[in-house]
N, C-alpha and C positions, 0 to 999 in steps of 0.2 A: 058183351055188355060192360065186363072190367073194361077194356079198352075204352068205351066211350064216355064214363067216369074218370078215366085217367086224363084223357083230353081236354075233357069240360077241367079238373083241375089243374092241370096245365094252363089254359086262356085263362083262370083267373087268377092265378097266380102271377100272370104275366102281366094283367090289367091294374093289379093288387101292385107290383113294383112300381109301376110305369107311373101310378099315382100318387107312390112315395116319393118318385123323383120332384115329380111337378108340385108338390107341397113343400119337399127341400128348398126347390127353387123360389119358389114365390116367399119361402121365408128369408131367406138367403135376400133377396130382391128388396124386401121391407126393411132388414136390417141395414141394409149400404143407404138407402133412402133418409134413414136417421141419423146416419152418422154426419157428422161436419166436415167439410171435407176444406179442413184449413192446414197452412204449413206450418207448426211448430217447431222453431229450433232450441236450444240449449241457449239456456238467459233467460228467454221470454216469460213474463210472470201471466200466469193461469188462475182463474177462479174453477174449486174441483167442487163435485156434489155434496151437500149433504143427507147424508145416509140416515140420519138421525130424524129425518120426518117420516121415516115409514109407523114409528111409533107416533105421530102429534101429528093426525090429521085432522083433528078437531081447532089446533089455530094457524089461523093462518097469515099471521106474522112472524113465524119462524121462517129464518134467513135460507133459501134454497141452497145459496150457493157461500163457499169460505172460503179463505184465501186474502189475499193473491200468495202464491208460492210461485217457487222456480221452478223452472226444467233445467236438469242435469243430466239426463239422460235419455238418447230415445233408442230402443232396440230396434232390430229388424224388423218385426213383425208390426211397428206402431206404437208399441204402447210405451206412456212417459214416466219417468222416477221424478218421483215430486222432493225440493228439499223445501221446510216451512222454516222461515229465517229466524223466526224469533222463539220454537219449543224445536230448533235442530232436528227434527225429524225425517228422516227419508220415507216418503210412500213411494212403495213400488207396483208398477202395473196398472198402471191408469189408462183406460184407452180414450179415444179420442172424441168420443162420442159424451162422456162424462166430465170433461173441461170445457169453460170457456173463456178465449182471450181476454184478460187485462186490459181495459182500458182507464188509463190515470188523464181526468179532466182538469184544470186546474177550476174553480170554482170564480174568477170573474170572468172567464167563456162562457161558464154557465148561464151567470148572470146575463150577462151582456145577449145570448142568444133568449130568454127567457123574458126580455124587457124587447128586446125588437118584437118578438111572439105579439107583444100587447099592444103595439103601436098601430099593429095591421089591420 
């Protein structure tokens, strides 16, 4: 009768892992999903998150994102040293998932794409 007790916990113990893996996985699976899968190198100016909205979600014209800052650093595993050119600060450990590319437009492109818009 122990014996058959023993069994039944055995199988579910086994089915109890088996559905730790496949929940690792599928989380595993959701996070590479979100991540952006761009190449950053050293120079490239990044806009990083702001952190500061998890207090102020009642307005929402608080800036998501600050910056632009530099990369000066990218380790092995991905993640970027930010340096911010005008308070010299180094942040470290940025991963890639919580930057995005810098794009500096001149504003008569803007214009100029924003006046063809109206002509259409």
């Amino acid at each position: 009768m122990q014996e058959i007790h023993l069994a039944k916990l055995d199988a579910v113990r086994k089915e109890a892992v088996s559905m730790q893996i496949d929940q690792w996985a599928r989380r595993i699976a959701a996070h590479q999903k979100r991540l952006r899968h761009h190449r950053y190198q050293i120079g490239d100016l990044v806009l990083y998150q702001n952190y500061q909205l998890k207090s102020q979600h009642d307005n929402p014209w608080v800036y998501r994102w600050k910056g632009p800052v530099e990369i000066v650093r990218i380790t092995a595993n991905g993640k970027l040293h930010l340096h911010h050119p005008t308070t010299n600060e180094l942040m470290k450990g940025w991963q890639t998932d919580k930057v995005h590319p810098y794009v500096l437009q001149k504003l008569s492109v803007v214009l100029e794409d924003a006046r063809d818009s109206e002509n259409l």
